[in-house]
DRENRO-496968 format. One record per residue (C-alpha): residue number from 1; residue in three letters; y, x, z. Coordinates in steps of 0.02 Angstrom, whole numbers, plus 50000, padded with zeros to 5 digits. Layout:
residues N
  num  residu      v      u      w
  NUM     ALA      Y      X      Z
...
//
This chain:
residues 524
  num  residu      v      u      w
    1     UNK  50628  45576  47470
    2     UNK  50613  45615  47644
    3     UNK  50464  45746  47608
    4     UNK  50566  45816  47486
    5     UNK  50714  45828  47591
    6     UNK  50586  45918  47724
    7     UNK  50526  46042  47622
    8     UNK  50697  46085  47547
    9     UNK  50761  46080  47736
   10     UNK  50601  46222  47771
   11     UNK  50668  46325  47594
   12     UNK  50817  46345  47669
   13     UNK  50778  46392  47830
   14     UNK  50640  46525  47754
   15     UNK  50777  46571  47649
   16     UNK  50894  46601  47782
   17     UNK  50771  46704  47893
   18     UNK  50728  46794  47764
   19     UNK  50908  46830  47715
   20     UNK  50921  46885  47899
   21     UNK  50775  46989  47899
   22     UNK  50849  47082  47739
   23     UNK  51009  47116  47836
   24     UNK  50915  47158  48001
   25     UNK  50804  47286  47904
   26     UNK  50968  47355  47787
   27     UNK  51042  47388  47968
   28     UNK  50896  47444  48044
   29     UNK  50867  47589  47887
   30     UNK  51046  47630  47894
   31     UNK  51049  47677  48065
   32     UNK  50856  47742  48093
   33     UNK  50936  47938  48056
   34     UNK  51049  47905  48174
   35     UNK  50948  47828  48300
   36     UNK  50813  47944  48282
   37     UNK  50936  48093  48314
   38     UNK  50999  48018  48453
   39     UNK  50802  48009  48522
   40     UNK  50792  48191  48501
   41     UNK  50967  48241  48570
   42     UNK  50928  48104  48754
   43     UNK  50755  48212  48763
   44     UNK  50852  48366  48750
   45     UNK  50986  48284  48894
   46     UNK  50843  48261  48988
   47     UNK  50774  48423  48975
   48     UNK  50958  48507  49020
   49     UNK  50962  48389  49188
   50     UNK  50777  48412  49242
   51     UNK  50819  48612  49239
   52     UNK  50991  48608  49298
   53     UNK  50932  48513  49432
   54     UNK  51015  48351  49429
   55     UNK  51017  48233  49581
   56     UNK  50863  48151  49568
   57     UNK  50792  48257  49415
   58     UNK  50756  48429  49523
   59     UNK  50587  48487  49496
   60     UNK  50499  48536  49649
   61     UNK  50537  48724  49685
   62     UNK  50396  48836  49712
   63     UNK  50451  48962  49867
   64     UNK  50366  49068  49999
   65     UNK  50243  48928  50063
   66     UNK  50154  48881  49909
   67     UNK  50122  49070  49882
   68     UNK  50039  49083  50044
   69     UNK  49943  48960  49986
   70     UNK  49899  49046  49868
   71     UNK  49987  49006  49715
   72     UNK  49956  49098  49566
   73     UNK  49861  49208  49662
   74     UNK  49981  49334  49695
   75     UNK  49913  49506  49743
   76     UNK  49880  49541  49931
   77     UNK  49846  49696  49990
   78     UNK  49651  49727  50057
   79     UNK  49724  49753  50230
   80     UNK  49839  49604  50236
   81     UNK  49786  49425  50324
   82     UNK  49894  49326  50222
   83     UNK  50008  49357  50061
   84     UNK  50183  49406  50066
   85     UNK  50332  49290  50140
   86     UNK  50404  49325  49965
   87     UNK  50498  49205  49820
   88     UNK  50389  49227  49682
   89     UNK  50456  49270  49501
   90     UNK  50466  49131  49383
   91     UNK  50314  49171  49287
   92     UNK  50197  49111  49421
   93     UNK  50202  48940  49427
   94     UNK  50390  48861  49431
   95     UNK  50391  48864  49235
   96     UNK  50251  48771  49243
   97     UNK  50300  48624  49343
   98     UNK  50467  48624  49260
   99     UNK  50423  48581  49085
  100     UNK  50282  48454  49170
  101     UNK  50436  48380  49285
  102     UNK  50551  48373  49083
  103     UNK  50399  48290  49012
  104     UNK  50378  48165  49157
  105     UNK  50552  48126  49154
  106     UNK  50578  48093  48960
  107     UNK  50444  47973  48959
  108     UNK  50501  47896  49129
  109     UNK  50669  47874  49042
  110     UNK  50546  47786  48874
  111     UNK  50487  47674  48985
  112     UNK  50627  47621  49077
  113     UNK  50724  47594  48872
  114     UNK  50578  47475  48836
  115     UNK  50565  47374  48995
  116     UNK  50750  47336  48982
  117     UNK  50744  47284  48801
  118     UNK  50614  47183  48847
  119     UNK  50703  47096  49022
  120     UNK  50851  47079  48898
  121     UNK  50776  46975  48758
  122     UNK  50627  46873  48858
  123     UNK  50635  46699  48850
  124     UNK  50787  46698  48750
  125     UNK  50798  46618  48544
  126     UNK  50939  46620  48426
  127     UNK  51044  46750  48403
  128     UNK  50907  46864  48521
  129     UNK  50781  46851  48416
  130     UNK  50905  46905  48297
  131     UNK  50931  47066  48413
  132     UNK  50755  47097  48434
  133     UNK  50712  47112  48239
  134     UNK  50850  47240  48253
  135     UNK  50851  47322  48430
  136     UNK  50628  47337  48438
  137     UNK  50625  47466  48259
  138     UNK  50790  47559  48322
  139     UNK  50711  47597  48483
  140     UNK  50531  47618  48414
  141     UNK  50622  47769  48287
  142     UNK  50745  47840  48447
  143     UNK  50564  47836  48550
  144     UNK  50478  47954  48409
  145     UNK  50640  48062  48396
  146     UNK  50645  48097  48606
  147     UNK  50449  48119  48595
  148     UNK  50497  48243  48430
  149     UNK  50637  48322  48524
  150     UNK  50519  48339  48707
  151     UNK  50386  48440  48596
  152     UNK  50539  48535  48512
  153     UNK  50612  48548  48696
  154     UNK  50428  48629  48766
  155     UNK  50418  48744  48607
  156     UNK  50589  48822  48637
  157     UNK  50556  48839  48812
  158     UNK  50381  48922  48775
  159     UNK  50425  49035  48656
  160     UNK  50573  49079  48761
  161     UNK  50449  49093  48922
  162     UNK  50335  49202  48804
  163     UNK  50461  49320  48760
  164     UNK  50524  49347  48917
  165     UNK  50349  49337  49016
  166     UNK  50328  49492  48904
  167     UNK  50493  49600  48967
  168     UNK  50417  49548  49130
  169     UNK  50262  49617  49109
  170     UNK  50317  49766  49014
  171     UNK  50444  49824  49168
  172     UNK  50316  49780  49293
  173     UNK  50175  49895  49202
  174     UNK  50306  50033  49169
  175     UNK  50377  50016  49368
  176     UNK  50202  50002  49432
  177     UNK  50123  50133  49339
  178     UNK  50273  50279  49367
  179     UNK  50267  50207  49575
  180     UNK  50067  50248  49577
  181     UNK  50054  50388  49457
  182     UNK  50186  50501  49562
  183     UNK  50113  50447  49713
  184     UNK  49933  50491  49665
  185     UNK  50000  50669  49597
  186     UNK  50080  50710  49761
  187     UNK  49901  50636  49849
  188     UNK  49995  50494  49955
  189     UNK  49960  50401  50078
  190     UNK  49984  50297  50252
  191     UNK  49916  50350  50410
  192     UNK  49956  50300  50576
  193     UNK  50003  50412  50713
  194     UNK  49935  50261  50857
  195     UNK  49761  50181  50773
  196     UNK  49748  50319  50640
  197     UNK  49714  50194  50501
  198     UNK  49750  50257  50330
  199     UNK  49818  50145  50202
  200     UNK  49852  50175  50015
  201     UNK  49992  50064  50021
  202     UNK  50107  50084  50203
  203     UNK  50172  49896  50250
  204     UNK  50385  49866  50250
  205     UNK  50468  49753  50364
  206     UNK  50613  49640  50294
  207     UNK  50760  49726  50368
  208     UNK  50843  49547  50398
  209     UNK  50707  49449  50462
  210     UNK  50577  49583  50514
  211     UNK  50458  49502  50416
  212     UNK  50305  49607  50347
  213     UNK  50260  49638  50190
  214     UNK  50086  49701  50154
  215     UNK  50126  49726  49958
  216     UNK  50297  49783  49882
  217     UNK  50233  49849  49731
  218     UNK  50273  49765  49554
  219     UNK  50208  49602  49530
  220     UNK  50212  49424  49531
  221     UNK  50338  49433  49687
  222     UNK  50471  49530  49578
  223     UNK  50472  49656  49450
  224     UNK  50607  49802  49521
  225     UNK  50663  49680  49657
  226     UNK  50579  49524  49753
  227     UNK  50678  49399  49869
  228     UNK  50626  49375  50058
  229     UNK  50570  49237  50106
  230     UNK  50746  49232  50212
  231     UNK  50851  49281  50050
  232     UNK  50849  49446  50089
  233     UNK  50820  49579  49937
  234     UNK  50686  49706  49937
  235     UNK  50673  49841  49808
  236     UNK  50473  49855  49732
  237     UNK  50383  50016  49714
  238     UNK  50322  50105  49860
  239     UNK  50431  50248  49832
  240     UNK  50587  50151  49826
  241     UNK  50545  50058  49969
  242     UNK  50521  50192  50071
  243     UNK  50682  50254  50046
  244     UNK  50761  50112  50122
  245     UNK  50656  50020  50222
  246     UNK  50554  50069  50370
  247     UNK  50358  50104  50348
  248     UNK  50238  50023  50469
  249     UNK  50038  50023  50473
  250     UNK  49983  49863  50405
  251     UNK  49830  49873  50519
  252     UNK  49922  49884  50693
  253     UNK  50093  49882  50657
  254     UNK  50171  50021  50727
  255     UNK  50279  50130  50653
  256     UNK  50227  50253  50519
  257     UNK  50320  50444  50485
  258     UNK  50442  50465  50384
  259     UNK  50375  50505  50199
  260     UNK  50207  50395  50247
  261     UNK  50147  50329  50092
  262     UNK  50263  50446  49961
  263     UNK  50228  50627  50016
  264     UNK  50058  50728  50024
  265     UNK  49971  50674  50178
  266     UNK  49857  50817  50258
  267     UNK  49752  50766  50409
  268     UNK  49629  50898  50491
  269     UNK  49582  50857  50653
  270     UNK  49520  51015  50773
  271     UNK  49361  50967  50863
  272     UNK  49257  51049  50997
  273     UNK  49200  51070  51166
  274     UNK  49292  51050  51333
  275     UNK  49376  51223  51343
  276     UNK  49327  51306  51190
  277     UNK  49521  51337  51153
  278     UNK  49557  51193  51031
  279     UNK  49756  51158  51089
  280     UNK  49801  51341  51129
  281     UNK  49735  51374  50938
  282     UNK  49847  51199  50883
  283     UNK  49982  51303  50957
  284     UNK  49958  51473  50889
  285     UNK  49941  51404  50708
  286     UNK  50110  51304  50714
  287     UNK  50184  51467  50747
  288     UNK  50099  51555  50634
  289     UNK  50123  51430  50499
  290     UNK  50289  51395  50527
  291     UNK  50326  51589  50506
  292     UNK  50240  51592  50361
  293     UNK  50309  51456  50284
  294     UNK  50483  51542  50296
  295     UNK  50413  51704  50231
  296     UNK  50350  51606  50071
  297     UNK  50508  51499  50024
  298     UNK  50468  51352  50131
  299     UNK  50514  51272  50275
  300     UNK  50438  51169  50419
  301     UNK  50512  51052  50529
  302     UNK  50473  50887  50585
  303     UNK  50489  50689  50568
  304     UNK  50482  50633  50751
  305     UNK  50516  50682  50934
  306     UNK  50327  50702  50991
  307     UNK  50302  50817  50887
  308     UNK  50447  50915  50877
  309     UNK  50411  50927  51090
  310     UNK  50240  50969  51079
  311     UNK  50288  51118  50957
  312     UNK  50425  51199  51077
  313     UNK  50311  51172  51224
  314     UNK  50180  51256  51118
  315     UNK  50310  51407  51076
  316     UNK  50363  51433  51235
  317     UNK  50182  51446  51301
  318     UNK  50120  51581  51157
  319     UNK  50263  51686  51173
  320     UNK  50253  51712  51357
  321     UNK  50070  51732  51346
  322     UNK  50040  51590  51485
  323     UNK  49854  51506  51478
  324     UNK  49858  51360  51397
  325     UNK  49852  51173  51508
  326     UNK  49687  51078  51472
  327     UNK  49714  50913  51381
  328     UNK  49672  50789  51510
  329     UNK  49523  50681  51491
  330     UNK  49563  50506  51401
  331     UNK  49713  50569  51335
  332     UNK  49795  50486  51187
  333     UNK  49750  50581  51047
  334     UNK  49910  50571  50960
  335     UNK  49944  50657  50803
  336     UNK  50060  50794  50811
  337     UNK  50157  50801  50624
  338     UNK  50223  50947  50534
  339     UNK  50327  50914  50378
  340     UNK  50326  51079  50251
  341     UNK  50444  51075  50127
  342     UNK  50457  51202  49967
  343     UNK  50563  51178  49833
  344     UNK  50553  50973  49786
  345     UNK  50368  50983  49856
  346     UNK  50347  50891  50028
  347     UNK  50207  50862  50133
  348     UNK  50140  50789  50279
  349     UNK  50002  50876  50389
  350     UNK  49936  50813  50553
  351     UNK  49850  50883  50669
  352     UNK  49742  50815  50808
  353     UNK  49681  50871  50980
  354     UNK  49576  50778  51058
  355     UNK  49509  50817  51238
  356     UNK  49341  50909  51228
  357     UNK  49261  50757  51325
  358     UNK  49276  50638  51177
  359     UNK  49180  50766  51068
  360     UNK  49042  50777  51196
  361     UNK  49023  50602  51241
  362     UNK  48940  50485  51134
  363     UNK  49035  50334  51196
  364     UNK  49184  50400  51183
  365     UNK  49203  50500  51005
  366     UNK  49154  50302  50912
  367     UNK  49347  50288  50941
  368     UNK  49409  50449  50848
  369     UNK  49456  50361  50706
  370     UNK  49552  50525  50632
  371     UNK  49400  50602  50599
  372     UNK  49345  50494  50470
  373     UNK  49503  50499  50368
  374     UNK  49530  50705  50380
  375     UNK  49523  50813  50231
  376     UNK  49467  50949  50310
  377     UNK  49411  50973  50507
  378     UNK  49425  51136  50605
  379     UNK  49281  51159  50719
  380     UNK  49326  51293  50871
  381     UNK  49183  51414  50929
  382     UNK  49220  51495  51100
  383     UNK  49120  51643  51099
  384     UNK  49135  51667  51287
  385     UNK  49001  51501  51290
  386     UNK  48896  51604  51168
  387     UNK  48722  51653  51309
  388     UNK  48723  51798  51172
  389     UNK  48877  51847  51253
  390     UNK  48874  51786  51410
  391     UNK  48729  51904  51426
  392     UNK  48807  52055  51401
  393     UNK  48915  52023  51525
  394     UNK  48904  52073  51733
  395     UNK  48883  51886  51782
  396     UNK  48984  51737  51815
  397     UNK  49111  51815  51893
  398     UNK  49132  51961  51770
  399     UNK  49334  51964  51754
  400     UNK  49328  51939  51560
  401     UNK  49233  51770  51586
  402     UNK  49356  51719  51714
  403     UNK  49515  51745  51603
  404     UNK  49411  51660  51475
  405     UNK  49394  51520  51563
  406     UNK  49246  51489  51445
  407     UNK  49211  51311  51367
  408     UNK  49072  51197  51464
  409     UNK  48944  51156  51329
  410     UNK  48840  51206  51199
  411     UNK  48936  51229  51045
  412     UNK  48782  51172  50953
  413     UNK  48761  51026  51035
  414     UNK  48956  50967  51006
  415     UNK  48935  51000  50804
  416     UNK  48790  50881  50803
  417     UNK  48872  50745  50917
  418     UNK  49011  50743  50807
  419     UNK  48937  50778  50651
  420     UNK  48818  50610  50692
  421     UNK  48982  50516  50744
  422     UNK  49043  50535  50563
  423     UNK  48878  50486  50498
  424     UNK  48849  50343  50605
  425     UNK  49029  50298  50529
  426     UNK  48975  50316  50349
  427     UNK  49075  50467  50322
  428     UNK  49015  50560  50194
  429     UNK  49010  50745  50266
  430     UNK  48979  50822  50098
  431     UNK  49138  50788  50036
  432     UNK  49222  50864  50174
  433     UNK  49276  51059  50213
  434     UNK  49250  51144  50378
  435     UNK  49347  51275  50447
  436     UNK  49219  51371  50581
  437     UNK  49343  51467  50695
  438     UNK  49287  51595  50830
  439     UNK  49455  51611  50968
  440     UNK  49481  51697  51087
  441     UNK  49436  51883  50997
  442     UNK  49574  51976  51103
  443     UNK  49489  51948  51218
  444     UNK  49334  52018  51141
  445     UNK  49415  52145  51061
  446     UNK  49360  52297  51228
  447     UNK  49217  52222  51224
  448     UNK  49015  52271  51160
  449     UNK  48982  52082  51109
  450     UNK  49149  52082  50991
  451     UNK  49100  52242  50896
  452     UNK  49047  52169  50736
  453     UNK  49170  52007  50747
  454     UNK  49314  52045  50636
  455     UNK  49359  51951  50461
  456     UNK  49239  51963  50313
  457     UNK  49097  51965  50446
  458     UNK  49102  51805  50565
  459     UNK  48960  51723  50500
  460     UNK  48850  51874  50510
  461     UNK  48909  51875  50694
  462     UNK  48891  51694  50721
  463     UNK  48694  51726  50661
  464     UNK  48673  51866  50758
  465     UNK  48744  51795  50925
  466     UNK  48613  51661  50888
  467     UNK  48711  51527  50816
  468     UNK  48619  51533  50654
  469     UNK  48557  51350  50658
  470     UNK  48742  51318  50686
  471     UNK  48779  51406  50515
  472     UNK  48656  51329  50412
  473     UNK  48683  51141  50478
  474     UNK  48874  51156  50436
  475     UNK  48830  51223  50263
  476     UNK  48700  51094  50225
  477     UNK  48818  50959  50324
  478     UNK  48987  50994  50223
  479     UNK  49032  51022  50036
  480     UNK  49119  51199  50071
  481     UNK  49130  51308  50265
  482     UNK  49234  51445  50292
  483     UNK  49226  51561  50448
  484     UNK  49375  51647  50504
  485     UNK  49406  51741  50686
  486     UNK  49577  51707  50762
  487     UNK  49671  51780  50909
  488     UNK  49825  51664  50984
  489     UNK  49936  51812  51021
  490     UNK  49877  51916  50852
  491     UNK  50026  51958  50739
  492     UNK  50074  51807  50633
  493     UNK  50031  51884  50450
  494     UNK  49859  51964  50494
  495     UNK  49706  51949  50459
  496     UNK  49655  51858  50629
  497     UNK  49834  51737  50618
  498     UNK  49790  51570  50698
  499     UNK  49859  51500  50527
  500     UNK  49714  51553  50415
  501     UNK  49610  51404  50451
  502     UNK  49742  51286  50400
  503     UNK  49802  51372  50278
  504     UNK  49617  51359  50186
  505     UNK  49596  51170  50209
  506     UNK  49787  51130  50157
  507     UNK  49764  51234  49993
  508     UNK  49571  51161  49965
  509     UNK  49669  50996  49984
  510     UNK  49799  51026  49853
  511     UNK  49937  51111  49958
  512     UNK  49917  51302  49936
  513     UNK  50042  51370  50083
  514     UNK  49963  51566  50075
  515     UNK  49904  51647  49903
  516     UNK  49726  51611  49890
  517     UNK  49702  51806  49915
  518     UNK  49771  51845  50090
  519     UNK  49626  51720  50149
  520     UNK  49502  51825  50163
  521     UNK  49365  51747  50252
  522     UNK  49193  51704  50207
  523     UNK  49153  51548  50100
  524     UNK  49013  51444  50062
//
């Protein structure tokens, strides 16, 4: 009796459990919808709190720093030493750690669920064990509905990221390509008036926190605008930056022109010996040009003080016909910048005078950095330091040499110096023009030696004074010479103007200030 009252004791208790188990499982399938849903819709709380950056939930925030250390390899300019103190746009590596940081979380917030289910029910019978046949499948079917919800969660967010990745990219192609097309129409670019390094892309000082940055075109630092490292907002595009922020160089930092970077630059440096007439010739030609700027619709003033000085210092000498001051040896060679302006065209041209010395030294032309940038160069010939001349003259102290005050070397021997310079530089002479310019021819003009010098004919009177090495080096050395004769006090519009010269190179280099037909001059 008392086995059978054992094993009707054990039916009964089977009977029970398994009575209990039904229930357990009836309440387990009626709520598994619900519990699953409410998996998905905690991952999506999650999600919402990692992003809106809940107290403890913020995901680290990508800023300034980690893009100088170079994350996502945002562009630096060739000439910069570090990348920009710039936010950088969403795209380069904050989504990222975002939907890592919602991932994280959600199954942080899994394991924490099961560890306290577990703490709850251990070591604990009866009615727990009861709980745990219920509470272990609920939260097994909520875990699968977060984990369904975090991959619904990083979908959303991807496709979302996707779509607007692509806006992204389409304004920064669009912005980009309109900021480099115009400026490579209008042949832009950056050169400084101190080091004379030219740049494609001028650098821009933060206006708040002076700051510089190397690189404010489109990219992954902002499409139309990027953020400072300081907060400060900074419009992209070179051209719109430059209209609101001041240029520097990005090689020594000081300031740029006006226009650097967005307007035509010209640079044609005049080069010769000590004497030959290279700044009286400068001076002439802003005259001239600036006369015949006016005469053609355009205009010519300028974008800083230095220059604007060193033109009405140059005016006043020319028009009273006083001799010309001698740059002094080892002075600064700094540019002197004309700004032309014709209907919406602008551009920049500088010009450079350096003291004959550095053109006859070899130590000291290594550090005429303007020459290897120019366009053009205009190489002065005083004829006066021509022996053909010199010979037809009564001697040393034969009054025409004296108000020549002739130049002290060879002509020759200058070219070659400075021709080697460039080379020595890996400037590649035969993509440059050369302007050959005899001066002085007023002071020819009584003379036997300046018979046959007059335009059409100065290279036939450069070969017969002897120079004809001269000639053929500078037309094997440079892709195109001209050879024009100029007189500083000739009429501004004739054939001799100082402005011919310049006139030439600026139109050979896409700036065409005189119809192609009043330059009448010899080419090669």
């Amino acid at each position: 009796m008392q086995i059978i009252g054992a094993l009707l004791g054990l039916l009964f208790v089977l009977w029970l459990a398994a009575m209990l188990f039904g229930l357990a499982m009836s309440v387990v399938v009626t709520i598994a919808p619900v519990m699953f849903l409410v998996g998905m819709l905690a991952a999506f709380g999650v999600a919402l709190l990692a992003l809106a950056g809940a107290r403890g939930r913020r995901p680290l925030t990508v800023g300034p720093d980690d893009v100088r250390a170079g994350l996502g390899k945002a562009r630096v300019a060739p000439q910069a030493d570090r990348p920009d103190p710039a936010w950088p746009v969403y795209f380069v590596g904050q989504w990222r750690i975002d939907l890592v940081t919602v991932a994280q979380q959600t199954w942080r917030d899994l394991g924490w669920a099961w560890r306290w289910l577990r703490d709850k029910l251990r070591y604990r019978g009866g009615p727990a064990a009861v709980i745990g046949i219920v509470a272990y499948p609920l939260l097994t079917i909520a875990s699968g509905g977060a984990l369904l919800g975090l991959v619904l969660v990083l979908v959303l967010c991807g496709t979302l990221l996707a779509l607007a990745w692509l806006g992204w990219l389409l304004v920064v192609l669009v912005a980009g390509s309109v900021d480099r097309g115009v400026r490579a129409l209008r042949k832009a670019e950056s050169s400084c008036p101190t080091c004379f390094h030219v740049a494609k892309i001028p650098a821009f000082p933060c206006g708040n926190c002076g700051e510089t940055h190397y690189d404010l075109r489109p990219g992954k630092l902002g499409a139309l605008w990027r953020r400072c490292a300081c907060g400060a907002r900074l419009p992209t595009t070179v051209l719109r930056a430059a209209a609101r922020l001041t240029a520097t160089c990005p090689s020594c930092g000081g300031p740029l022109r006006p226009g650097a970077g967005v307007l035509t630059d010209l640079r044609l440096p005049v080069f010769g010996p000590v004497s030959a007439g290279k700044t009286r010739l400068v001076y002439a030609a802003m005259l001239a040009l600036r006369d015949q700027a006016s005469a053609r619709g355009a205009a010519l003033d300028f974008v800083d003080d230095h220059s604007r000085e060193v033109f009405d210092r140059g005016a006043a000498l020319i028009s009273s016909g006083g001799d010309t001051v001698k740059t002094p040896a080892g002075a600064p060679s700094a540019a002197i910048t004309l700004r032309f302006t014709r209907a919406r065209r602008r551009v920049l041209l500088h010009l450079f005078d350096a003291p004959g010395e550095s053109f006859s030294d070899r130590d000291e032309n290594t550090e005429l950095e303007f020459l290897d940038h120019a366009q053009g160069l205009v190489f002065v010939v005083d004829p006066f330091s021509v022996r053909w001349v010199r010979d037809q003259l009564t001697g040393p102290d034969d009054k025409h040499l004296v108000r020549a005050n002739p130049a002290r070397d060879d002509p020759e021997q200058t070219y070659h110096l400075t021709v080697r310079r460039l080379r020595d530089f890996r400037v590649d002479t035969g993509k440059r023009r050369l302007a050959v310019v005899v001066v002085k021819a007023d002071l020819l003009d009584d003379l036997p030696a300046g018979e046959g010098l007059r335009p059409g004919r100065v290279k036939r009177w450069l070969e017969d004074a002897g120079l004809d090495n001269l000639v053929l080096a500078a037309e094997r050395d440079f892709a195109e010479v001209r050879f024009f004769v100029v007189a500083s006090l000739a009429d501004r519009g004739t054939p001799r103007s100082p402005a011919h010269p310049f006139a030439w190179l600026m139109a050979r280099s896409g700036f065409a200030l005189l119809p192609v037909d009043d330059q009448v001059e010899e080419s090669v």
